[in-house]
N, C-alpha and C positions, 0 to 999 in steps of 0.2 A: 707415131701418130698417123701414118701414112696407112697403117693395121686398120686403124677404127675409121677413118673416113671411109677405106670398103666397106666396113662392116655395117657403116652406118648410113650408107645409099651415095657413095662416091662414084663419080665414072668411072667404072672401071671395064674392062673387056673379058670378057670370056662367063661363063656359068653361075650364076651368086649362088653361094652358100646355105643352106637352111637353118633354121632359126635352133635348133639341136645342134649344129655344127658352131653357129656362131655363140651360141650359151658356151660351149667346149670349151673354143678359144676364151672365151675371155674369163673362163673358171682359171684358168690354165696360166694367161698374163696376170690374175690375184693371185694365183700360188706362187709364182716362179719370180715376178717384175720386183726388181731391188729399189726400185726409186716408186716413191710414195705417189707422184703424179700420175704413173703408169698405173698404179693400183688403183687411183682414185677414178679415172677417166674410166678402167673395164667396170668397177662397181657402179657408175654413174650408170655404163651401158647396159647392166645387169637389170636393173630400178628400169628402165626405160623398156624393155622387154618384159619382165615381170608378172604385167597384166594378159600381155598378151601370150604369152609363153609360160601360162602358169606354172604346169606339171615341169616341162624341161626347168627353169630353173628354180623350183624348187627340191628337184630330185638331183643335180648335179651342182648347184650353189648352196647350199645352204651351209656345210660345214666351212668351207671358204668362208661365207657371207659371218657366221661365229667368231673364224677365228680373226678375221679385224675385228670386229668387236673386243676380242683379246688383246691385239696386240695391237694393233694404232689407237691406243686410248688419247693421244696428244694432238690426231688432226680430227677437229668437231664435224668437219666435211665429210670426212669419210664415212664417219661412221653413220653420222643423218642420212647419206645415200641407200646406207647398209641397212638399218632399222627401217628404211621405206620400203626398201627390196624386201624382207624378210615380211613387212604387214603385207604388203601386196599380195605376198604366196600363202600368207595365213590365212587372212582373210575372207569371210563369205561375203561383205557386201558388192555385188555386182550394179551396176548402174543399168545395164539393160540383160533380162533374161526372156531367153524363145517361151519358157516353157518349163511347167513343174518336174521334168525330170530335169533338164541342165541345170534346177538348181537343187535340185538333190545330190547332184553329180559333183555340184561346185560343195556344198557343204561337205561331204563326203573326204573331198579333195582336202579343205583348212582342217579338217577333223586328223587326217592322217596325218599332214606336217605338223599339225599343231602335237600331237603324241611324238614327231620324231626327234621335235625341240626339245621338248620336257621331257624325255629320255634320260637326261645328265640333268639335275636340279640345279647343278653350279651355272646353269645357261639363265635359269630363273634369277639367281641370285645376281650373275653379271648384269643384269637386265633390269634390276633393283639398284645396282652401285651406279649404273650410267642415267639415274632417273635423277639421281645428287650434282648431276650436271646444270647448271644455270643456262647454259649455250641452248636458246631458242631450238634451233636445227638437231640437238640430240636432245632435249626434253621430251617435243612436243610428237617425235617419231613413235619415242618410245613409249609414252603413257598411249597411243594407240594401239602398238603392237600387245604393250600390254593387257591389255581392253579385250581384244581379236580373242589372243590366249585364253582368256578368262570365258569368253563365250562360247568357245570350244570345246574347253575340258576345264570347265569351273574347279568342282571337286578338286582334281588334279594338282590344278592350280594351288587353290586354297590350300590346300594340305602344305605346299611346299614355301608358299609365303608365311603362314603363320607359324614353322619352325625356323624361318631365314630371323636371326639378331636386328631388329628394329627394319622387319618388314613392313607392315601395318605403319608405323610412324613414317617411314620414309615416304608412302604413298599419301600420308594427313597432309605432309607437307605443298602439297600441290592444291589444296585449298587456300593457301596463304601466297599463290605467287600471283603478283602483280597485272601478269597479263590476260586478259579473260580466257582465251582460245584454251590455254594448258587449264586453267580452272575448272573452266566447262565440260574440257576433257576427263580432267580429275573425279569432276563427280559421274562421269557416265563410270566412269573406272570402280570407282566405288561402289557403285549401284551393282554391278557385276562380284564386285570385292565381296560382299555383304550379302550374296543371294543363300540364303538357306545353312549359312555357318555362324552358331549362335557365338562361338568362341570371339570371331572375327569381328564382330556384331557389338560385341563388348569394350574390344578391346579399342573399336575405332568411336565409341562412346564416351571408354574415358580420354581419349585423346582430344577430348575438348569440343567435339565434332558436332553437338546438339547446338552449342553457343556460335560456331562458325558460323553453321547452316543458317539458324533463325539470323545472324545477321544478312546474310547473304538475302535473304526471302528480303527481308525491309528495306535493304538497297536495291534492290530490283524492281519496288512496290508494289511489294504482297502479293493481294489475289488480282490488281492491274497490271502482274510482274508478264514480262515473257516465257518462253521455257526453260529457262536456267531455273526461275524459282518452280515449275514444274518438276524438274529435276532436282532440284531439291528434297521437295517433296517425297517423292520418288523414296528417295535415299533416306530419309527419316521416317517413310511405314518401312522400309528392309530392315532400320534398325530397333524400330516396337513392336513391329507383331510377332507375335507367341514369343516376346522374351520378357518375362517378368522383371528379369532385373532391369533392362535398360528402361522398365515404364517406370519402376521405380526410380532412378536416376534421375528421370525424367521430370515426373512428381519433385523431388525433394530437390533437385535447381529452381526451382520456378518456374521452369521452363512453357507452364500451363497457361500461366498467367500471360506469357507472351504471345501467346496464340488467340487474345481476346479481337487484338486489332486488327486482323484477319475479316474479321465477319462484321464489320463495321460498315454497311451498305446505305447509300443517298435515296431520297425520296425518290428518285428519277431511276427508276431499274429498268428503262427499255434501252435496247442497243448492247446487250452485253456480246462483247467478243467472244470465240469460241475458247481462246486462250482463258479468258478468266475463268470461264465455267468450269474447262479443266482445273484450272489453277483451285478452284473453291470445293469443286467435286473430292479433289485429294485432301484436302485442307478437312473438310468434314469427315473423312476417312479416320482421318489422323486424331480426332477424336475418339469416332469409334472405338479406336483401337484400343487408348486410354480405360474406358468404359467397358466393355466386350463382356457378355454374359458368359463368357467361355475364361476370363477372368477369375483369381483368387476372390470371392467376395470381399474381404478386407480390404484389398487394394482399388477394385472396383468403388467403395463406399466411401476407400479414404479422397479416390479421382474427385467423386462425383463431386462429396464436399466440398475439396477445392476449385471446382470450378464454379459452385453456386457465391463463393466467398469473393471469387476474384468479378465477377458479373459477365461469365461466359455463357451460361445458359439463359439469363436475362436475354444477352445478345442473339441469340439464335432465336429467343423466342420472338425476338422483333423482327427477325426474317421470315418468319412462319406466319405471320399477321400481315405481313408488306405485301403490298402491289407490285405487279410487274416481273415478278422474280420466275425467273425460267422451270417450267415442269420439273425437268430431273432434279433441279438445285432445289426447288420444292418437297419432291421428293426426297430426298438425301437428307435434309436438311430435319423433314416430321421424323425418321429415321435413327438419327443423332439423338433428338432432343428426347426421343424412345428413352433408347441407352442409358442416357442421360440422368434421365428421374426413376428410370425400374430401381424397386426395391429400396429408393430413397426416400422417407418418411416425406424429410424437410423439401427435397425438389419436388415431388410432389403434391403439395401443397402451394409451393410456389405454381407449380404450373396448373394446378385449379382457378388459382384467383387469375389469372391472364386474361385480358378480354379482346376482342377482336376489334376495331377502332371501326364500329357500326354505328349506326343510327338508328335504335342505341344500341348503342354497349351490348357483344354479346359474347358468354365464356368461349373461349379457343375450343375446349372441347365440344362445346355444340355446335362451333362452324364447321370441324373435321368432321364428325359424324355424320352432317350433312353433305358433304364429299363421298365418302363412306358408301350412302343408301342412295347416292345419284349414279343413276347405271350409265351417264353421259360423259362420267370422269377416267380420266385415264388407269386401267387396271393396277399397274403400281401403284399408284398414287390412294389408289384404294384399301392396298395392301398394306400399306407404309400408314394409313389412320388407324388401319385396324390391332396393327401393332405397335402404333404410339398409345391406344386404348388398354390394350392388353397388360403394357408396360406403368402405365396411371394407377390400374387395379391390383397392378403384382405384391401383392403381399403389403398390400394396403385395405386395410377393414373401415378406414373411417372414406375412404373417396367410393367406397363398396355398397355402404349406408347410403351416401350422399347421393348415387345415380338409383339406388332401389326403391328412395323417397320421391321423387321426384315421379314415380308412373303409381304410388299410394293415393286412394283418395283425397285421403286431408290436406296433400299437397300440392297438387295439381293446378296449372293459374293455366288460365281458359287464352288469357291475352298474349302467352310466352310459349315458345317452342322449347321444349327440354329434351334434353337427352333422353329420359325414359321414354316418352312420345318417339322420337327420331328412331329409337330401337324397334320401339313395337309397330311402326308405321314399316321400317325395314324388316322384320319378322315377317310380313303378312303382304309386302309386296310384288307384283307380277316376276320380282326380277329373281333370277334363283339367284345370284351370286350376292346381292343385297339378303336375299333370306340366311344365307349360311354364313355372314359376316355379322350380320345380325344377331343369330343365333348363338357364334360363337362369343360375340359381344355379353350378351345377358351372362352366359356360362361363367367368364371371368369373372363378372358383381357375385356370383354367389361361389365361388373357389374358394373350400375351406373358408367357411363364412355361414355357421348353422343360423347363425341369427338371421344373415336373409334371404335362407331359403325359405324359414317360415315365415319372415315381412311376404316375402312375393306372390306366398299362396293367399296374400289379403286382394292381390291387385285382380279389376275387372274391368271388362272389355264391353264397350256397346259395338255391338254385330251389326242391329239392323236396325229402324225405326219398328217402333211396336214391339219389337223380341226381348224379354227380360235380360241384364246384361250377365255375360260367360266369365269364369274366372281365367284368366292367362295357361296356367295348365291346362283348363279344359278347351281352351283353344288349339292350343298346341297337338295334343290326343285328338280334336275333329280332326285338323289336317291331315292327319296321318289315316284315319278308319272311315270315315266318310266319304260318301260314294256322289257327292255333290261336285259342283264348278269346282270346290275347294280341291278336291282332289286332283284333279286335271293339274293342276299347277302343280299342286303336291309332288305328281307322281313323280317330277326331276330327280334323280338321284342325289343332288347336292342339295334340293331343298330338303328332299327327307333325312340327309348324312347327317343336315343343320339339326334340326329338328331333332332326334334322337340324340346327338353329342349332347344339347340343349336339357332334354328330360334326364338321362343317365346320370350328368353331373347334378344336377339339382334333386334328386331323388334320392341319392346315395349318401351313406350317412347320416341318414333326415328319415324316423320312422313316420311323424308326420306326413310329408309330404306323399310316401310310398301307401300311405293310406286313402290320403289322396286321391292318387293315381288309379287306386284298387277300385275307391268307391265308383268309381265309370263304371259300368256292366258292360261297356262295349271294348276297353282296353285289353283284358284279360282275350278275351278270342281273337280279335285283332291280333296280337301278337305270338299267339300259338300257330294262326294261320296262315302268314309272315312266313314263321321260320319251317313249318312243314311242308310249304309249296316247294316244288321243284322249278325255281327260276332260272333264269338265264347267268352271266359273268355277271355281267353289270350288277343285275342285283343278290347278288351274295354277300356283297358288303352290306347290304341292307341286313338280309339276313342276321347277320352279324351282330349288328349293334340291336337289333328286335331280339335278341336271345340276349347280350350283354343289360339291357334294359328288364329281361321277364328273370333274369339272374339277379339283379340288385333287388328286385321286388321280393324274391324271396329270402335272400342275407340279411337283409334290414326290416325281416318283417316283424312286428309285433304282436302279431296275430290277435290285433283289436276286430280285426270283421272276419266272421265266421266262415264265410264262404271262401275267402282264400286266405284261411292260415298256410303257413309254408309247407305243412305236409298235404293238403289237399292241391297245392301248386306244385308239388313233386309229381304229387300222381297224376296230374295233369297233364307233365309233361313228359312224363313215362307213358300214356295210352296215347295220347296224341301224336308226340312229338319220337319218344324214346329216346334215351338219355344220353348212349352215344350219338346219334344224330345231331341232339342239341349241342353237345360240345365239340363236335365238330364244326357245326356251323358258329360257334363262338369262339373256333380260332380260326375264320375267314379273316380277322379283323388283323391280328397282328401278320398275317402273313400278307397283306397286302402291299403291292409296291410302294405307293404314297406314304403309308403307315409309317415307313421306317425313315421316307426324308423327311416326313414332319418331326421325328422324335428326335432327329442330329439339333437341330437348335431351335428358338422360338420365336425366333422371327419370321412368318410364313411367305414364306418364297418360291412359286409356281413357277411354270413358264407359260403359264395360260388358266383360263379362269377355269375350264372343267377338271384343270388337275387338282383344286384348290377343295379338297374332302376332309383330311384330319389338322385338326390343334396339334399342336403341341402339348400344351397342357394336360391336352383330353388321352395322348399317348401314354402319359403316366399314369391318370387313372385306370386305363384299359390295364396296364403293366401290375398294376397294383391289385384290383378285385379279378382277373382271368383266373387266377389259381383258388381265390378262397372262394369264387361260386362254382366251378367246376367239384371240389370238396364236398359245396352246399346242398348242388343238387346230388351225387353218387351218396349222400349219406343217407341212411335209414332212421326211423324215429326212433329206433330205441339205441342207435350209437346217437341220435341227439339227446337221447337221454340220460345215458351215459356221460355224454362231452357235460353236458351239465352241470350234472353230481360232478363229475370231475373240476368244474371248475367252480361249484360252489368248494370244492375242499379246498383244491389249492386258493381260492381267497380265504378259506380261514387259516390254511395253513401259511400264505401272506400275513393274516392277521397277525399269528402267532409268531411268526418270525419278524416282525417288525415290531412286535412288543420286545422280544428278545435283544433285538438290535437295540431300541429307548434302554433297555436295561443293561446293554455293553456299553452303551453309550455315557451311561447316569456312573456304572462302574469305571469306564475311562478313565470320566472327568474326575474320579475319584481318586484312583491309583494316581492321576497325572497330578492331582493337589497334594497327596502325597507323598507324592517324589521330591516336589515342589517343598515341600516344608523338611524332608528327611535332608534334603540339598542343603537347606537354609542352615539346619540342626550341625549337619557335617560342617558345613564351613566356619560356623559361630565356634564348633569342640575348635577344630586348630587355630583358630585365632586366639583362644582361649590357654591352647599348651603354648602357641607362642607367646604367649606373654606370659607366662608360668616359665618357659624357659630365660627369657628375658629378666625375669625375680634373680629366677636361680641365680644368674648368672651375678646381676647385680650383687646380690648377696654374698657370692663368693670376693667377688672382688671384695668389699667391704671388709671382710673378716680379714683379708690378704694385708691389707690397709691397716686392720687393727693390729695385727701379729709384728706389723713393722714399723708402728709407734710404738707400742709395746718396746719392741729391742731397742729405739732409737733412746725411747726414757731412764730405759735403764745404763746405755754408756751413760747421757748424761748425767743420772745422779752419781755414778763412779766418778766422771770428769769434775763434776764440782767438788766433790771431796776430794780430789787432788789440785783442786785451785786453791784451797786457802793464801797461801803464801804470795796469791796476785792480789791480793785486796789488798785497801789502803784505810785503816780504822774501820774495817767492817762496810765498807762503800768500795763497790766495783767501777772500777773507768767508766764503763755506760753508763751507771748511774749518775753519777760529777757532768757527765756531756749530758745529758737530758736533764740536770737541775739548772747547767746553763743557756740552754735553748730556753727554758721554760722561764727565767732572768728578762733576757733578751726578748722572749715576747709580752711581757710585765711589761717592761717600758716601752714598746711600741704603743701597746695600749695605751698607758698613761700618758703620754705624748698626745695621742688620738680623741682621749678623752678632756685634754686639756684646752685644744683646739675646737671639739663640738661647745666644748663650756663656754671659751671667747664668742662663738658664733651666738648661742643662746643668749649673754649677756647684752649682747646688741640688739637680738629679736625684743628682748624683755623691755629694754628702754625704747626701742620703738612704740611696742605697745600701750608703756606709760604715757607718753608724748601722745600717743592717738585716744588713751582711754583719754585723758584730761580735757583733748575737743570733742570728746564727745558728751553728746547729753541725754537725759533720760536716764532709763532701766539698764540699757546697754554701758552707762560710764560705770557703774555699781557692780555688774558683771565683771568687769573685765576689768575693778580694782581686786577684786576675789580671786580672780585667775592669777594676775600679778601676784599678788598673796601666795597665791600656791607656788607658782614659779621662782619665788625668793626660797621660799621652802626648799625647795626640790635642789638649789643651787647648793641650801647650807649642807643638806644631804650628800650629796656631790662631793663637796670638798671636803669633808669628814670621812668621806671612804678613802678620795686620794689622799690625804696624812695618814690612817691607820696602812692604807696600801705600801706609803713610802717607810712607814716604821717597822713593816713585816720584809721590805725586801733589803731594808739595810741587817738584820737579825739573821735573813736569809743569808745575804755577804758575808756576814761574820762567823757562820758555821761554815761556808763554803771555804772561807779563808782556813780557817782550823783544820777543814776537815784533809786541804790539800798540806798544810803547814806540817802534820803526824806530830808524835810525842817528842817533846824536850830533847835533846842529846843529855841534860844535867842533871834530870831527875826522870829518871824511864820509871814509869809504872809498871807496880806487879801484874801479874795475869789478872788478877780476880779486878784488879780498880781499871784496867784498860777494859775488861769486857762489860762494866758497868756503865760507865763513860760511852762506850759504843753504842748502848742500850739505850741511855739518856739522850744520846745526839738522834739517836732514830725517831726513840718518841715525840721528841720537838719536831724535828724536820717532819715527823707524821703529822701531828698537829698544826704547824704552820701549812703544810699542803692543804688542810681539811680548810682550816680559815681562809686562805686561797681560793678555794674553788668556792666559798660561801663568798664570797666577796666579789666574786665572778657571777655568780649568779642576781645578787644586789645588785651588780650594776647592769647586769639586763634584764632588770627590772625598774631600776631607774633611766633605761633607755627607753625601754616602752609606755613609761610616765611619760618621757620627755616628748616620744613622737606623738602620744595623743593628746598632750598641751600641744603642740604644735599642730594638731589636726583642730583641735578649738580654738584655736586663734583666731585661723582660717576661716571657719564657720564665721567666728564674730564680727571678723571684719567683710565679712559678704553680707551680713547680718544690719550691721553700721551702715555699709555703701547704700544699701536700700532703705534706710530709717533716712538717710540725708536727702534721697531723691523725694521721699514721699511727705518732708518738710516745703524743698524746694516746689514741688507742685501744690501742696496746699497755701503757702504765701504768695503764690500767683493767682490760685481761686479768690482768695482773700483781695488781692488789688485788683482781680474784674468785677469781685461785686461791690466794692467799694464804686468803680466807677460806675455800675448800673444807679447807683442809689443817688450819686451825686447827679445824675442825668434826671432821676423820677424827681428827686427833691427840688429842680432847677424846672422842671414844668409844673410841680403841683407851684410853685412860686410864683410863676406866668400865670397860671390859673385863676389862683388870690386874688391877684392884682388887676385880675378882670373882673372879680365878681367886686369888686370893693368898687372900681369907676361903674357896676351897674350899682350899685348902691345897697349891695347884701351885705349880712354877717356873714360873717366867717370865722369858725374855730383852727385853732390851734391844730397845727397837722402832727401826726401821731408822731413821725418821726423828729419834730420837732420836741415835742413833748417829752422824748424820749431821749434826746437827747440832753437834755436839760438837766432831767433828773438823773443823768448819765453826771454832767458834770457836775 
């Protein structure tokens, strides 16, 4: 200990050591010291020098400073010292630097150690296994040095984490611990993890890590979060952009839908901190991202949908109408809501009806427009309406109509500011940058949209007071040839870039309008004179698009006006211009700088307004007719006359091969209904021999079946001709047991039937006893019945005596037949096989009258059940003859008391008229009664 107090500014005497001398020693006490304190004290002193002795111990500690990492994996102390030591020498962040080369010098320095670490990938790996540590002091060491690493030699790095066995998850895990600091760290670690390595990007995607973050942002509260949710943020565009799958992901969690609460802003938007702007500036990034014309369109259209579903875009568009909301967030924000609806039928539409919360009411897009053509508004901001505009009209024909209606006579309201007005007010104003945002405004409404390029050749302009009014074309061609005030303004190079992008798209593909254009007598020289002057740079790009423009005039001509059919415009520009010159100056246009960054995306994005010359859009046109006017003008009339006839044939020969095709077609569907039926045909034959074989088969068996009753009948008739000698008088055993089964159920019967008999006898006298009280038709009835049921009884009992005189007859051959012949007088052959004969024929005959006797009586059973079902009738018959006595002798005693009540007042009556002193007759009932009695 006595070592490190010198070393570390003890009193001591004589010369101190230098800071290379004392990095020596104490490499030296970590190689060599046996006790763990002695190790720990030089590494503490190591960490302690570190900063200021970068190069020395990073060049003589470092494999020392490893190999504890290796091997004191049991004291946490140590090794936090060692991980501190090791960030210190890796590390670029310096807290104060002289000057851009010391920190060239410093990065330079963490760039080397950093490569002399990651030498051995088992160092990487060690440095992944000690991050599974919970111990504060080696966690939070090591997710820094990790960090360091990663910002030094990413790549490097990467490569060697994503083949370490649960690299990536071990590092997820630092999202889930408890205390912020290692958290915080976590995701700056990540943000480094994730830079530019799609695999990495993925894999820490499925690791759960889109559900962590978004919770992490809502605990922090959102865009009022700190810079954790910055960082967040951060971490979630490294894991969307350019990677289709994790937006997928993204999408199909729902994870969209939680990003609506986000952009949920108070009426009160002044005072925003600079944090939230950040916070909300990334946040609408992070849409972008989702959206991004640089996107699969599918995936693009499936975003979009969903965010119109969940009410994300609603919400944006409430911040694009809000008060108070900061420029850039403004900016960003028209930006997003672009992305947003391009290309989307249904969001677009939605954000037509939007209105601005004015007095009154007015559409969102004609309060941006008006931003737009105000040259007081900040230049992004300008830029960002003109490509929320761009994005409104993208491959929408009905919001395309709906802004070219609006500058039409017939629908023009004198009292309302529209969009078409706001354009052509910006077309024609002092401002150039207003003129070519303008310009490029109208171009979009008629983009692939023939219908309104000819609506727009209806629209007209009042000039002046007193001056008849100009059509919008023929305004546009003044600007340009006209040697007036108009010109001066004109002469801008982006007023005119505007202007020509303007004519070219609206002229092209539109024989009309190119007619149009023609009919001027001033346009045609104008633009020959353009392109044969010998200008300056600057205007060569004009050049350019004044030859792209006298080129579309001759590809799409129709050669309605004499004076510039396309071959008199060739030769035009063969005496004037000449024809290599012309095309050369018609590819000024693509060789331009600006040309080529307007063509990368379509979002136009300058760093200042005079760089702000081509579309986007307008690059694909230029990309599209360069080659076929170039063609149009080097051809001659009689190769156009040829291309002609050439293309009159191949459209007959189209014709004829498309009848051919109808006729492969019509034979297709033929052959394929034939096949269709020959299929049907084939499968009906085999189901047909299978069941043909199925016969066969049955049949054979059959015959097999006969061939072995066949044999079975023939022993039998052998085996009975050698039974004779088992019978007993011509009667086999079986037969004797089935004459007395057939006994035995006799008497059952008889038994059975002697007992329904008792029962009916008592039904019968019941009935007599009931027919006797009864009176009327029914007692007459149902002495008839009784009649028949005495009947039916004598019937009965005369079958059972003939039955018992047949089964005693039966007995007594049964008795003989077991008894056999005499022992004292045996009969001969011929009087025994006579006698056998006669016993058959009886026992035949009795069985005959047997079963007739059988059948008698179930038919005297079915007598019996339907007397017994007429019984039944008649005493339901009876119960109801008795009620309907019983209720007419109760009618009878209430009118009998009505009567004796009338006859007891006519009496009262009487007896009045008689004290007035009248006659009085005899009352009817009176009278009637009389002669009653």
């Amino acid at each position: 200990m006595n070592f490190f107090r010198g070393v570390m500014g003890g009193q001591t005497a004589g010369p101190q050591p230098s800071g290379a001398e004392t990095i020596q020693k104490l490499c030296d006490r970590v190689a060599s010291s046996t006790l763990l304190e002695d190790r720990r004290d030089a590494v503490r002193a190591l960490k302690s020098l570190s900063k200021k002795y970068r190069m020395e111990v990073g060049t003589q500690a470092m494999d020392h400073l490893i190999n504890i990492l290796q091997t004191d994996r049991s004291d946490s102390e140590i090794l936090g010292y060692a991980l501190d030591t090791l960030y210190n020498v890796i590390s670029n962040d310096e807290e104060e630097e002289q000057d851009e080369n010391a920190q060239k010098q410093a990065d330079d320095l963490g760039t080397q150690f950093t490569e002399t670490f990651i030498q051995d990938p088992e160092h990487i790996t060690l440095l992944l296994t000690l991050l599974e540590e919970f111990d504060f002091h080696v966690r939070w060491p090591g997710v820094k040095l990790l960090t360091a690493l990663l910002k030094n030699q990413g790549v490097q790095v990467q490569g060697i984490i994503l083949v370490s066995p649960m690299g990536v998850s071990r590092l997820m895990d630092l999202l889930a611990d408890s205390r912020e600091v290692i958290r915080n760290d976590g995701l700056l670690l990540l943000q480094q993890l994730t830079k530019g390595n799609a695999a990495i990007q993925k894999i820490v995607a499925f690791e759960n890590a889109f559900e962590r973050l978004l919770d992490i942002i809502t605990e922090e509260g959102s865009s009022d979060g700190g810079i954790v949710v910055e960082d967040c943020l951060l971490l979630l565009l490294n894991l969307l952009k350019n990677n289709s799958s994790n937006q997928n992901f993204f999408k199909e969690g729902s994870y969209i839908q939680r990003m609506k609460p986000w952009f949920e802003v108070g009426d009160d938007n002044s005072g925003w901190s600079a944090q939230k702007v950040t916070n909300l500036h990334l946040m609408l990034q992070l849409v972008r991202v989702m959206v991004s014309p640089v996107n699969s369109p599918g995936a693009t259209a499936s975003c979009q949908k969903c965010m119109y579903q969940c009410g994300l875009l609603q919400q944006l568009c409430t911040i694009l109408m809000a008060t108070g909301v900061p420029a850039d967030i403004l900016t960003e924000t028209i930006n997003t809501v672009s992305e947003v609806i391009r290309g989307s039928q249904v969001n677009q539409d939605y954000f037509a009806s939007v209105n601005a919360p004015s007095n009154p009411p007015r559409p969102a897009i004609v309060v941006l427009l008006m931003s737009m053509v105000n040259e007081r508004q900040p230049f992004v901001l300008r830029c960002a309406v003109l490509y929320c505009f761009q994005c409104f009209l993208f491959k929408n024909q009905k919001g395309q109509g709906e802004i070219v209606a609006t500058l039409l006579p017939s629908t023009i309201d004198a009292n309302s500011i529209s969009a078409g007005q706001l354009l052509c007010g910006g077309l024609f104003s002092a401002d150039s940058l207003s003129n070519w945002c303008a310009a490029v405004a109208l171009a979009h409404t008629l983009q692939d949209n023939l219908t309104q390029k000819e609506q727009l050749l209806r629209v007209q302009l009042a000039t002046s007071l007193g001056k008849p009014p100009v059509s919008l074309l023929q305004q546009c061609t003044n600007i340009l040839s006209q040697g007036d005030k108009i010109v001066r303004r004109g002469s801008k190079v982006q007023t005119r870039v505007g202007l020509l992008m303007l004519l070219c798209t609206w002229i092209s593909n539109c024989p009309i309008a190119v007619t149009h254009f023609l009919h001027n007598q001033e346009n045609v020289p104008f633009l020959t004179a353009q392109i044969s002057e010998n200008l300056g740079e600057d205007e060569r790009l004009v050049q350019g698009l004044c030859a792209l423009l006298l080129g579309i005039c001759i590809y799409y001509n129709d050669n309605s006006l004499e004076n510039y059919t396309k071959e008199k415009l060739k030769q035009l520009i063969e005496k004037r211009i000449g024809k290599e010159n012309f095309v050369e100056k018609l590819g000024f246009i693509t060789k331009h700088e600006l040309y080529s960054r307007a063509a990368l995306k379509p979002q136009p994005v300058f760093p200042s307004p005079e760089q702000m010359l081509f579309d986007h859009e307008f690059t694909r046109l230029v990309k599209e007719l360069e080659g076929l006017i170039t063609k149009a003008v080097h051809k001659s009339s009689e190769e156009e006359e040829k291309e002609e006839e050439v293309k009159k044939t191949l459209e007959q020969h189209d014709n004829i091969v498309t009848q051919y095709k109808e006729l492969i077609r019509e034979q297709d569907a033929q052959i394929q209904e034939l096949k269709e039926k020959v299929s049907s045909m084939t499968t009906q034959t085999e189901q047909l021999q299978a069941t043909v074989s199925q016969q066969q088969s049955q049949i054979q068996q059959h015959k097999d079946q006969y061939n072995i009753l066949k044999l079975k009948l023939g022993k039998e008739n052998q085996s009975q001709s050698s039974q004779g000698d088992t019978q007993v008088n011509g009667l086999q055993t079986e037969e004797l047991s089935q004459l007395r089964e057939e006994l035995e159920e006799l008497r059952r019967q008889q038994t059975l039937l002697q007992t329904q008999l008792s029962e009916k006898d008592a039904l019968i006298d019941s009935l007599k006893s009931a027919a006797k009280a009864a009176e009327g038709p029914a007692g007459s009835d149902n002495t008839e019945l009784l009649q028949e049921l005495e009947a039916l009884k004598n019937q009965v009992q005369t079958h059972l005596a003939e039955i018992g005189l047949l089964k005693a007859e039966r007995q007594e051959l049964l008795r003989r037949a077991e008894a056999g012949p005499s022992d004292t007088a045996p009969p001969s052959d011929g009087s025994s096989d006579a006698a056998k004969a006669e016993l058959e024929n009886r026992l035949a005959a009795q069985t005959a009258e047997m079963e007739q006797l059988k059948e008698s009586r179930s038919g005297l059973e079915q007598q019996l059940a339907a007397a017994t079902s007429t019984v039944a009738i008649l005493q339901t018959e009876k119960a109801k003859l008795q009620t309907e006595v019983q209720e007419s002798k109760k009618e009878q005693d209430d009118l009998l008391m009505l009567l004796a009540d009338q006859d007891q007042k006519i009496h009262s009556l009487k007896q009045r008229l008689k004290d007035l002193g009248e006659t009085v007759r005899k009352h009817s009932l009176e009278v009637k009664q009389g002669q009653k009695t």
